[in-house]
C-alpha positions, -999 to 999 in steps of 0.1 A, spaced: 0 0 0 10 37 -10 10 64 18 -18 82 -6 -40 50 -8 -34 45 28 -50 80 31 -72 74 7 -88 41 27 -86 63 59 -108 87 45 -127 66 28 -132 46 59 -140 78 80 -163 89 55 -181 54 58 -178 51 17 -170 22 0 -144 20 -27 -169 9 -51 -190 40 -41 -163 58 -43 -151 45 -77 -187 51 -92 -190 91 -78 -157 97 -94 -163 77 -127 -138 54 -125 -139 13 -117 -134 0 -84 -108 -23 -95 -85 11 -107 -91 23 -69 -79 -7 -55 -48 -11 -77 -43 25 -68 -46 21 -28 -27 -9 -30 4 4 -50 -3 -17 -80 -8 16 -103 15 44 -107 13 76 -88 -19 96 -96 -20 126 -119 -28 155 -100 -66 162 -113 -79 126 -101 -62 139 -61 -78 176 -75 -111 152 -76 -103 134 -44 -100 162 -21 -134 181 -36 -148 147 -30 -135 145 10 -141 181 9 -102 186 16 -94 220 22 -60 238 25 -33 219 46 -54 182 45 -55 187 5 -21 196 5 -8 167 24 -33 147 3 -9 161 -29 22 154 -10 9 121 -3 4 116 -44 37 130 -49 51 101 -28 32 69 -40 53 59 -70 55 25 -63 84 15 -83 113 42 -79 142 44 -100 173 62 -83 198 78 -107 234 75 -87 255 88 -116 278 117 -108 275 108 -74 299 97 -48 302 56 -49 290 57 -11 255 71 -24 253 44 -52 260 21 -25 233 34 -3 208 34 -31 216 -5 -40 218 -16 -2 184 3 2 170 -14 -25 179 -49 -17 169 -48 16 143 -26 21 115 -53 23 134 -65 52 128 -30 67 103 -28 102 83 4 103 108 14 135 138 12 112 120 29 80 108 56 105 144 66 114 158 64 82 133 85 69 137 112 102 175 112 92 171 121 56 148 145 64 170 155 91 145 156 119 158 153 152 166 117 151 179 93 179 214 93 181 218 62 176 196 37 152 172 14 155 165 -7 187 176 -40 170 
C-alpha cells in the first residue's frame, strides 16, 4: 500500500464510503481504486487527487498533504546515482535490496535522518 492510498482508505473509511462508491461518484472502476490504494498503479495525476480532495471536501493543509501524499506513491522508484559519490550508489543499491526486510521502526528513522529531523542518536533498537 502507498501512503496516498493508505490515506485514501482512511478517509474513505471515515467517511463510511465504500471503494466501489467511491469509484462510481468519481467515474472510474473500483478495481482502478484498489490497484491504486494498494500500490499496484503508478502515482496519480494530479486532477484525479484535485477530484479526491473536492470529494472529501479537503481543504488547505489536508489537500495539500493529500498532494504530497500523491507525490510520494510511486510504487516502483528508479534512483539515478550517476555523478555521485560511490558511497550514495551504495546506499541506493543496499536500500533497495533490503528494504523489504525493513520494520516500520527502522523505515521511521531512516526517513527522520534524511529529512533531518531530530533523530535518535543512535539507530534502530535492534
Amino acid at each position: 500500500m502507498t501512503p496516498f492510498g493508505m490515506k485514501v482508505r482512511e478517509l474513505r473509511k471515515t467517511h463510511k464510503i465504500t471503494l466501489k462508491k467511491m469509484a462510481e461518484d468519481l467515474g472510474a472502476s473500483s478495481a482502478y481504486f484498489s490497484a491504486l490504494e494498494h500500490g499496484h498503479r503508478g502515482q496519480p495525476g494530479s486532477g484525479l487527487v484535485q477530484q479526491i480532495c473536492g470529494y472529501f471536501d479537503l481543504i488547505w493543509d489536508d489537500a495539500e498533504e493529500l498532494r504530497r501524499l500523491a507525490r510520494l506513491s510511486r510504487p516502483r522508484v528508479v534512483v539515478d546515482t550517476s555523478g555521485l559519490s560511490p558511497k550514495a550508489t551504495e546506499l541506493a543499491n543496499t536500500l533497495a535490496a533490503t528494504i523489504q526486510d525493513l520494520d516500520d521502526e527502522t523505515v521511521d528513522w531512516v526517513l527522520a535522518e534524511i529529512r533531518g529531523r531530530h533523530a535518535p542518536l543512535r539507530g534502530p533498537t535492534h
